[in-house]
Steps between C-alpha positions, in 0.01 A plus 500: 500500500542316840285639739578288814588640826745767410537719213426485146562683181188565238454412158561881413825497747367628805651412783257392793527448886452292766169431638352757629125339591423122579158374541562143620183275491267773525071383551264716562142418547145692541270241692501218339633696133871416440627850322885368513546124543905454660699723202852589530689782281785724586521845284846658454708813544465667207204311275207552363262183591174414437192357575227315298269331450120475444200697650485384867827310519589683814742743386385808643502297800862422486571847448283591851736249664801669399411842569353413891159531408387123520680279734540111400405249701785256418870659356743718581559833274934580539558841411887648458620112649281560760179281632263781517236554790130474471486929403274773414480608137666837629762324672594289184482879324784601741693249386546584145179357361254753298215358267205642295196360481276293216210763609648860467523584918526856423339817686333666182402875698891555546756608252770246319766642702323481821393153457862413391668683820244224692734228386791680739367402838689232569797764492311820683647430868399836641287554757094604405592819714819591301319429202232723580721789563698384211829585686855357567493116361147522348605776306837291420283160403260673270802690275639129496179355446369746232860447321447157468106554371622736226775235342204256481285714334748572250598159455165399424439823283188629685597837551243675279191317770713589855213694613211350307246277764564169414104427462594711158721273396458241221564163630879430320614784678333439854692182475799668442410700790492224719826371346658837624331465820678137566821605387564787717496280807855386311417113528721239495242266338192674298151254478334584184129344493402501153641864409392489147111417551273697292799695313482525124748412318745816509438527864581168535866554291543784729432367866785186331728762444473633861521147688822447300681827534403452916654188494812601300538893627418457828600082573124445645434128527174459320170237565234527288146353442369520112244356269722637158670189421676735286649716759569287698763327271663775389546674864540200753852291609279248613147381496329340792143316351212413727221330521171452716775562792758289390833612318531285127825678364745717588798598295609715183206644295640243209457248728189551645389550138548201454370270761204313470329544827500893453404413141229271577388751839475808227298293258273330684678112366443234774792237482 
């Protein structure tokens, strides 16, 4: 496939977009740690792309970039064909960017569907006092709102545990539950960080099955962060590889396969 600038057709015959996201020379730095050392990738309309690389290569990191919540000292992030502002992860969430999280960020007292309806505040636009008499638009917003909950829920098949706490829950599905909670915000581009972590391997077939049917059912452009070499060549476009900060590869999963810095950075082989 030729993924330059515009848009590109799979090896299965998909047909992708333009780009959607640009990071252009992006370095971030704690003190005197360099996390991301001047890297430049652009995700597209449409894709499923990943990122990975080795224990502390700085991936999360990117991901933090993208979604607002670290800001890089040197680079630009262009979102839509737009240079994007220095923004708050909430503003980034308003425009079209939801994530979950390599830590489950759940609240475990409340009930699957109320933690899922949480992921519909970027859309609730009602006032706190019309909400609290739940009249006129309030009322309107949370029939909308609760619509939109409900199609999740039985996209993901998690109707039997709607009510259940999620503290209940055994950890495949309270991932899924934070799946559902990112995808009712109805992104543009969904950040996965590391979505299969700690799944057997049926939950792990499962949670695949999902991320593809989002990206073909509901045309979600998908980035991902994940350890399963496995996974991640059977679900990703293309493959971004870093390491110790500093991007080694990028390309199809055949080709990352086979380049020898991301062979030698996964086996520990000094040139």
């Amino acid at each position: 496939m030729n993924a330059m600038a515009g848009n590109y057709t799979t090896l299965d015959g998909r047909k992708i977009g333009g780009v959607m996201m640009e990071m252009k020379n992006i370095t971030l730095k704690f003190g005197g740690v360099t996390a991301i050392a001047d890297i430049s990738f652009d995700i597209h309309e449409g894709e499923i792309r990943a990122i990975i690389g080795p224990n502390g290569a700085g991936k999360s990191s990117m991901l933090n970039v993208i979604s607002g919540f670290y800001h890089p000292q040197e680079g630009e992030v262009w979102f839509r064909g737009e240079k994007r502002p220095t923004m708050k992860p909430y503003q980034v969430a308003r425009q079209g960017v939801a994530r979950t999280f390599q830590n489950i960020a759940l609240f475990d007292g409340m009930s699957v569907l109320d933690n899922i309806m949480t992921g519909r505040l970027t859309h609730m636009k009602a006032s706190m006092f019309s909400q609290a008499i739940w009249w006129g638009k309030a009322e309107r917003e949370e029939v909308e709102n609760r619509a939109v909950v409900e199609r999740i829920i039985d996209f993901l098949e998690i109707q039997h545990i709607r009510k259940t706490p999620v503290g209940r829950l055994p950890y495949g599905l309270k991932k899924r539950v934070e799946l559902a909670r990112a995808l009712v915000a109805e992104p543009r581009l969904l950040l996965l960080d590391e979505p299969m972590a700690g799944m057997n391997v049926e939950e792990k077939e499962d949670m695949s099955r999902f991320i593809l049917d989002v990206n073909d059912e509901f045309g979600t452009t998908i980035c991902l962060i994940e350890h399963d070499m496995g996974v991640v060549m059977d679900l990703s476009d293309r493959v971004v590889v870093m390491d110790y900060g500093r991007k080694i590869g990028d390309g199809t999963p055949g080709e990352v396969r086979t380049n020898q810095d991301v062979i030698d950075a996964y086996l520990g082989v000094e040139h």
